[in-house]
Backbone as a printed PyTorch tensor [residue, N CA C, xyz], in Angstrom:
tensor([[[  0.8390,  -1.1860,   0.0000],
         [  0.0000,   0.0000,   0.0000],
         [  0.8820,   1.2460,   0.0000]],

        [[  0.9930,   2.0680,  -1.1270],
         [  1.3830,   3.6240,  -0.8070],
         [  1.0570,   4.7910,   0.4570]],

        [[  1.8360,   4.8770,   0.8090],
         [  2.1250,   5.7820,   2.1650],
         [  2.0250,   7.3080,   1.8340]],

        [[  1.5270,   7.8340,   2.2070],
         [  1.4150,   9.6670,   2.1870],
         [  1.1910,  10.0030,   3.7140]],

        [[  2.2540,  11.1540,   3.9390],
         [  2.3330,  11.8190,   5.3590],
         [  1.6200,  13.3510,   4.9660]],

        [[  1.0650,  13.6370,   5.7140],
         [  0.1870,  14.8890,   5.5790],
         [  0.8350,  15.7700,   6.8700]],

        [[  1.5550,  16.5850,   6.9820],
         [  1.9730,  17.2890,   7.8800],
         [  1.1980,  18.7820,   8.3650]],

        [[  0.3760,  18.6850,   9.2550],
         [ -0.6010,  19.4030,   9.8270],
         [ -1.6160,  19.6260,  10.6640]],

        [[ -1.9670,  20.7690,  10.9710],
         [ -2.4960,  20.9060,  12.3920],
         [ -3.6970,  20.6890,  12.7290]],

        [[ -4.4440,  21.1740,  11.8170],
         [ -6.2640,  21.4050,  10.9890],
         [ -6.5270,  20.2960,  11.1170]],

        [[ -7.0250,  19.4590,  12.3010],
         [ -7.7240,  18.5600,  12.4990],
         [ -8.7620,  18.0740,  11.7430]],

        [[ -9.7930,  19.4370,  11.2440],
         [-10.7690,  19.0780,  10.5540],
         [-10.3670,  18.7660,   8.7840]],

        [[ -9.5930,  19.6340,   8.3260],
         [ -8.7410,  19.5200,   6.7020],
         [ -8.1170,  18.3650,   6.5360]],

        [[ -7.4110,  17.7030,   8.1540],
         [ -6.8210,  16.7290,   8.1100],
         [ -7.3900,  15.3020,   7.6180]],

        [[ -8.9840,  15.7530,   8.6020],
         [ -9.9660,  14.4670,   8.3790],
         [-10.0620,  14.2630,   7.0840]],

        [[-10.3170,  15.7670,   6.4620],
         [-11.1350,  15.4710,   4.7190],
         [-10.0830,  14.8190,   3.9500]],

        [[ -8.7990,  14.9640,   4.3150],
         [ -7.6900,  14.0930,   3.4550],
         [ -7.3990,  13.4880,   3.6430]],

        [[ -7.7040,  12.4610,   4.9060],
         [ -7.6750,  10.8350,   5.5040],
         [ -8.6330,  10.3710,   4.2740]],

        [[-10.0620,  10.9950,   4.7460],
         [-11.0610,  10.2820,   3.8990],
         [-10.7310,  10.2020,   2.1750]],

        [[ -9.9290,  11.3970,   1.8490],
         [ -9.9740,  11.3450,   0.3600],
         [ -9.0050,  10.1810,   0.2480]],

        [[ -8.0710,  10.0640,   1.0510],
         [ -6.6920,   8.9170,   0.9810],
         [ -7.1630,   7.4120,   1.2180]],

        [[ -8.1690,   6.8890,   2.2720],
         [ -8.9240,   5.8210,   2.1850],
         [ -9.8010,   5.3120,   1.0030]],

        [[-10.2950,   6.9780,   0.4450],
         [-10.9420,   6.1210,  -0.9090],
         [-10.0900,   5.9610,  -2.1490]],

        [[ -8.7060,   6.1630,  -2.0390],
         [ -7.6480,   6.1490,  -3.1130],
         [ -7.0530,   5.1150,  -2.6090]],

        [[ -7.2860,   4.3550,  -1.7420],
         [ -6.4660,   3.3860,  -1.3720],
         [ -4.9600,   3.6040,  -0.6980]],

        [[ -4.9190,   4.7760,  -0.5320],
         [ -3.5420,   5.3120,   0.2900],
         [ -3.3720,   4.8640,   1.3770]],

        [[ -2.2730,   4.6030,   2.4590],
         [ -2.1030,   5.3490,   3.6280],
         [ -1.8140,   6.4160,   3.8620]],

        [[ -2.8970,   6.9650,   4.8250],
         [ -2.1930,   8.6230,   5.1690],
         [ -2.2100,   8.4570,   6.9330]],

        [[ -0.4980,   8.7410,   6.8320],
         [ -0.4730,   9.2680,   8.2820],
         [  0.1130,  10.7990,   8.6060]],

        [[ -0.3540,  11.6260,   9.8730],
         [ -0.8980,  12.4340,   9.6320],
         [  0.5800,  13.1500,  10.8740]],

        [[  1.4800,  14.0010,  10.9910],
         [  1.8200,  14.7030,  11.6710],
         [  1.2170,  16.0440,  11.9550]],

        [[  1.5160,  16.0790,  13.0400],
         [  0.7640,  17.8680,  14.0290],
         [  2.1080,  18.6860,  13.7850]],

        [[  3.4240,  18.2250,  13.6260],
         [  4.3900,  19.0040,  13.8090],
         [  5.5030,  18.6990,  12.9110]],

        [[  7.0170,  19.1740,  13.2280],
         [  7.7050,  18.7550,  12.3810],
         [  8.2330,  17.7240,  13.0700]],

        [[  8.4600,  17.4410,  14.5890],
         [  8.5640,  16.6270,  15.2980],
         [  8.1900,  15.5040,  14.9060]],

        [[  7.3340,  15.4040,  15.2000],
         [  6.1780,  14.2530,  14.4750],
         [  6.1070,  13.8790,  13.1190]],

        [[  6.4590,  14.7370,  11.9330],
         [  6.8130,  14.7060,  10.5840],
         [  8.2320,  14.0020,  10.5720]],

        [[  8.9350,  13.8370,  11.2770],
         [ 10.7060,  13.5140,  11.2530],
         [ 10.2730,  12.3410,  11.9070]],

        [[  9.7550,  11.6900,  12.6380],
         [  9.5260,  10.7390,  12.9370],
         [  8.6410,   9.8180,  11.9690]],

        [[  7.8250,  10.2650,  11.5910],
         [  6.8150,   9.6120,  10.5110],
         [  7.5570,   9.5520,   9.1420]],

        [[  8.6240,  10.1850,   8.7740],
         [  9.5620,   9.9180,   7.5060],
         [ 10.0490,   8.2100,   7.5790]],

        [[ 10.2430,   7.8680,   8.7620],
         [ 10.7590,   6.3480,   8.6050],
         [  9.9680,   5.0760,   8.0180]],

        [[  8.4970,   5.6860,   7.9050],
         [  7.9040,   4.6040,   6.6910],
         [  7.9810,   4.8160,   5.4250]],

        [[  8.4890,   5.5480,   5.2910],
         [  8.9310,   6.1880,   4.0390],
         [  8.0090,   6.4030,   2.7800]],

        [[  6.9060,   7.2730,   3.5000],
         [  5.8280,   7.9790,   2.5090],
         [  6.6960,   8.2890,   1.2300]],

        [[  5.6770,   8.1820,   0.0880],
         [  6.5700,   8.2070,  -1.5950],
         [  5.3440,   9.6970,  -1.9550]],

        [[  4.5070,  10.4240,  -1.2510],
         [  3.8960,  11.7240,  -1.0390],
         [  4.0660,  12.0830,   0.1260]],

        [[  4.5140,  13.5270,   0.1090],
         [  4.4460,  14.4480,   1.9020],
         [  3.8820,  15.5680,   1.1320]],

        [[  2.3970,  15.8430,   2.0340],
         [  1.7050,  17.1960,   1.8940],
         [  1.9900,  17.8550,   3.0140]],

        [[  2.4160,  19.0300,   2.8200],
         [  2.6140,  20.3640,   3.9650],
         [  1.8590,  21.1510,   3.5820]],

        [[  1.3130,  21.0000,   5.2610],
         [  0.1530,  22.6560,   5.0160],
         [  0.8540,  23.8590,   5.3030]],

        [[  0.7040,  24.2600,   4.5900],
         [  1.7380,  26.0790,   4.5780],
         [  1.1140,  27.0940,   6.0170]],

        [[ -0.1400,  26.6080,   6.2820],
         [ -1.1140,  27.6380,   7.1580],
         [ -0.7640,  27.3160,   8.3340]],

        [[ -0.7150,  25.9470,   8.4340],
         [ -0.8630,  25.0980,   9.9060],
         [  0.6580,  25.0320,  10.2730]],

        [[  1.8110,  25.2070,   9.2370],
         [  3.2290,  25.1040,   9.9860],
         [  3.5550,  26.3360,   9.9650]],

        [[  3.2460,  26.9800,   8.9950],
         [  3.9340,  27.9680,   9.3390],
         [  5.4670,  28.4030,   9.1770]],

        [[  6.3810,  29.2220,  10.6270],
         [  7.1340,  29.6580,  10.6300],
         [  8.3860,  28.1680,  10.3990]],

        [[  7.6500,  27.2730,  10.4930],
         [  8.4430,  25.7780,  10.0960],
         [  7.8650,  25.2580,   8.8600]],

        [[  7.8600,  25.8820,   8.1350],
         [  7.5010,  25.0240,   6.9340],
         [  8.1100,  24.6820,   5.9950]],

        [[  9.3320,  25.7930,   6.1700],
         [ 10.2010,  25.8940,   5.4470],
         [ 11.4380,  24.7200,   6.0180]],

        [[ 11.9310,  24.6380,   7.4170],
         [ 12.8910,  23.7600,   7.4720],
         [ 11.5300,  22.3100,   7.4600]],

        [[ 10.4700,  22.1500,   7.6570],
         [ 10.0620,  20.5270,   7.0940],
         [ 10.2770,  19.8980,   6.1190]],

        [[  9.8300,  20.8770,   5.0150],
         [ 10.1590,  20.8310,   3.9490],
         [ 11.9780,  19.9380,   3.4600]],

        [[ 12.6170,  20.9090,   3.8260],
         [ 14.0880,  20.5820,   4.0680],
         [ 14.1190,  19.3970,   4.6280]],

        [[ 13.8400,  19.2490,   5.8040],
         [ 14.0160,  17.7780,   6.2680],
         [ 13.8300,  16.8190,   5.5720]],

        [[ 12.5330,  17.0450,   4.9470],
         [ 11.5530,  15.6670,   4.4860],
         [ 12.4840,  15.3140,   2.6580]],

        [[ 12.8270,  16.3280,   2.5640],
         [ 13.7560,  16.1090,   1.2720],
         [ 15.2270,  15.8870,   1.4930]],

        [[ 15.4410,  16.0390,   2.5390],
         [ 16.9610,  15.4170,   2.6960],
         [ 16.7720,  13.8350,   2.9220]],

        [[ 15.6520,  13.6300,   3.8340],
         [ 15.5170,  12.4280,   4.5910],
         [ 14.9910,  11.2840,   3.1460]],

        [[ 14.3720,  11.8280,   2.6700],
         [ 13.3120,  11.2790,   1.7210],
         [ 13.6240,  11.7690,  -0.0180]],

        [[ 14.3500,  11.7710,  -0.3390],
         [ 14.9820,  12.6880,  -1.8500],
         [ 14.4000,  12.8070,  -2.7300]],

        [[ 13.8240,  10.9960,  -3.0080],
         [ 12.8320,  10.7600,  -4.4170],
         [ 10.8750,  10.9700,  -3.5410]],

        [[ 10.9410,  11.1790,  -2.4860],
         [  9.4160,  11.4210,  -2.3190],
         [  8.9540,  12.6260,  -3.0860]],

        [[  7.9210,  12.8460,  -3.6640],
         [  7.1060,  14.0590,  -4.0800],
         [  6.7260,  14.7000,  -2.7830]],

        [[  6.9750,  16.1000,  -2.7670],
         [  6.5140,  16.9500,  -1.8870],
         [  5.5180,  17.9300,  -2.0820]],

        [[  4.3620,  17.8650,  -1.9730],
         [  3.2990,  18.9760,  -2.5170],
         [  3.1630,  19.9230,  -1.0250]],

        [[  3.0190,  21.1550,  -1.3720],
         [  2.7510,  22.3080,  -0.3790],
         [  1.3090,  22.9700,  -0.9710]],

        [[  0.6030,  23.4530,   0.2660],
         [ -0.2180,  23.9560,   0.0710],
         [ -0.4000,  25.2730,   0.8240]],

        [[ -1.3500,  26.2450,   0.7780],
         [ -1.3090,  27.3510,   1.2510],
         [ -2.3030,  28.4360,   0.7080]],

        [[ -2.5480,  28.9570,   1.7560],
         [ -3.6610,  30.7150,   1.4500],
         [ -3.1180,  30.8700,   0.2310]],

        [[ -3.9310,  30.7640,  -1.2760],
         [ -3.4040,  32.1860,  -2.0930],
         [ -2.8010,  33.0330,  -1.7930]],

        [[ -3.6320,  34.0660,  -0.6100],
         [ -3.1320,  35.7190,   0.0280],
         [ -2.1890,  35.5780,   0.4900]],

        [[ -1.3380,  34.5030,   0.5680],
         [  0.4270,  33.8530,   1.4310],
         [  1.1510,  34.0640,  -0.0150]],

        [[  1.1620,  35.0180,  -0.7710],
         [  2.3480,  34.3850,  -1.9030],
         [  3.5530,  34.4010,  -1.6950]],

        [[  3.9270,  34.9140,  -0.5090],
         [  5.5160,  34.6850,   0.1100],
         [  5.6780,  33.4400,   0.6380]],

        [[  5.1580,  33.3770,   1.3430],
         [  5.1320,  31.6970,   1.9620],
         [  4.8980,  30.1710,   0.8110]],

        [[  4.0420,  30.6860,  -0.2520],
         [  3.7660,  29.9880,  -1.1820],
         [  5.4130,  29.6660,  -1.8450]],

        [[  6.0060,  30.6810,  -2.1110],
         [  7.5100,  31.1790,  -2.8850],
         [  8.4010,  30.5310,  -2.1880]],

        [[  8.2490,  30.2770,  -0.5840],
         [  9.2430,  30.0680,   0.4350],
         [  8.9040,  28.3120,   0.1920]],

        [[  8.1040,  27.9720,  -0.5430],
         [  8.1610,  26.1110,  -0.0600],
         [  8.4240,  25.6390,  -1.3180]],

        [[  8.9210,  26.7320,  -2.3280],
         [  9.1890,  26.2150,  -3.6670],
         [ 10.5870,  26.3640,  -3.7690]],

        [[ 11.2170,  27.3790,  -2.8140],
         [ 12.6650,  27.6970,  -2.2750],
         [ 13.4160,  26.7540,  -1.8050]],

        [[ 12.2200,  25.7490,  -0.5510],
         [ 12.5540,  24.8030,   0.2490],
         [ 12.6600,  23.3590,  -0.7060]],

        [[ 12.5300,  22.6090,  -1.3670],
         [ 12.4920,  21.7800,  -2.1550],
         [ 11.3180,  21.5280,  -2.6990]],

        [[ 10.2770,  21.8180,  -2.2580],
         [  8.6440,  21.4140,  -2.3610],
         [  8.6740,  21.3080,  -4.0690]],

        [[  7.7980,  20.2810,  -4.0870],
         [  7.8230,  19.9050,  -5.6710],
         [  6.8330,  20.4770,  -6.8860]],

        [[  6.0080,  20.5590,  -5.5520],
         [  4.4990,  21.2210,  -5.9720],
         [  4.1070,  21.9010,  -4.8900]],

        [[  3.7250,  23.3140,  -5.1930],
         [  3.3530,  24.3780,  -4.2830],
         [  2.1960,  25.4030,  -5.3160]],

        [[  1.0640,  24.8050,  -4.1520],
         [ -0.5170,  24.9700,  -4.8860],
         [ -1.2400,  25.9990,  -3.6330]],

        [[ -2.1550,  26.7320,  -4.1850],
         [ -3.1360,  27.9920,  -3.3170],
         [ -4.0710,  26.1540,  -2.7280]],

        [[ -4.8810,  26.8530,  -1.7270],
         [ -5.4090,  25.5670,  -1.0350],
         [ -6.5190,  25.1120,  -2.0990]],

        [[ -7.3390,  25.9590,  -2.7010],
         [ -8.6010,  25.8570,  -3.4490],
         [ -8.1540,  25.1230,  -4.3740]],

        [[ -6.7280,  24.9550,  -5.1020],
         [ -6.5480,  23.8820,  -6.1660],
         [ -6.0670,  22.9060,  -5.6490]],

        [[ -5.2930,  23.0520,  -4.5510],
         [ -4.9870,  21.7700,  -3.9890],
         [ -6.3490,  20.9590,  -3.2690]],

        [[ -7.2370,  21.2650,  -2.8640],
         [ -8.5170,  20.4000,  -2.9430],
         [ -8.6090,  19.7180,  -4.4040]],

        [[ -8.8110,  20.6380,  -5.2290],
         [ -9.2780,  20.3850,  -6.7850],
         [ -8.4400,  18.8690,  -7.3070]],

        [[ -7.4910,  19.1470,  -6.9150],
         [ -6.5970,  17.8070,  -7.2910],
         [ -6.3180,  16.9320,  -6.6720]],

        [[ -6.4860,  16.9780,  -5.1950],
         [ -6.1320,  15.5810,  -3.7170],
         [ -6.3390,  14.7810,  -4.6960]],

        [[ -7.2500,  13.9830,  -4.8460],
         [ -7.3040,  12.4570,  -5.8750],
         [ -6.0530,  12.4780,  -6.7540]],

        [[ -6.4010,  13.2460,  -7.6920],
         [ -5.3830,  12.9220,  -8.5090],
         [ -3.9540,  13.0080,  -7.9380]],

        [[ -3.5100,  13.5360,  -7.0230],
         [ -2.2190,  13.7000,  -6.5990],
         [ -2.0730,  12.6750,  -5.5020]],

        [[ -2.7780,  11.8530,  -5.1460],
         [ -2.8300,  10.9780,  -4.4460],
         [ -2.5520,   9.5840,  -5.1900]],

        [[ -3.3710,   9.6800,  -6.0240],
         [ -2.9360,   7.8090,  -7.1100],
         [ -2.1080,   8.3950,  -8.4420]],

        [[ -1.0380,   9.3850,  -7.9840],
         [  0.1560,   9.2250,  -9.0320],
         [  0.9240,   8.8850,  -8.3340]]])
């Protein structure tokens, strides 16, 4: 089964992308932090979504981590539109894909069973 780590705080955003990941047949496990994201790298998710909103002033070294730790994983970032600095800052950080949140809904499925 394919592994995806979702790194974030939004309990409720979190749920809607468990559920979208159960009906794609994914695993998604879910970090609150980067703590918890550095620890959850050792199953070695082949997707890491970072929420840009929920980390924040760390989003930028997760990012980093999860691509040092993890090289060939895809990293998608997400984030407020009205963030286009922060958006800029996770495309700086290695992030592979760095999407406003409204398209990154639009696509979960599909970015989930590639």
């Amino acid at each position: 089964m394919t592994t995806c780590l979702l790194v974030s705080s939004d309990l409720i955003f979190s749920s809607r992308i468990q559920q979208a990941a159960n009906h794609a047949a994914v695993e998604c496990v879910v970090a609150r932090d980067e703590a918890a994201m550095c620890a959850a790298l050792v199953r070695s998710p082949s997707l890491i979504l970072v929420d840009l909103q929920t980390m924040g002033e760390t989003s930028s070294s997760s990012i980093q981590a999860a691509r040092k730790a993890l090289p060939d994983a895809r990293i998608v970032a997400f984030g407020p539109h009205v963030q286009a600095d922060l958006l800029a800052v996770a495309k700086q950080a290695g992030a592979d894909l760095v999407l406003p949140r409204s398209a990154f809904v639009q696509q979960l499925q599909a970015l989930l069973i590639e």
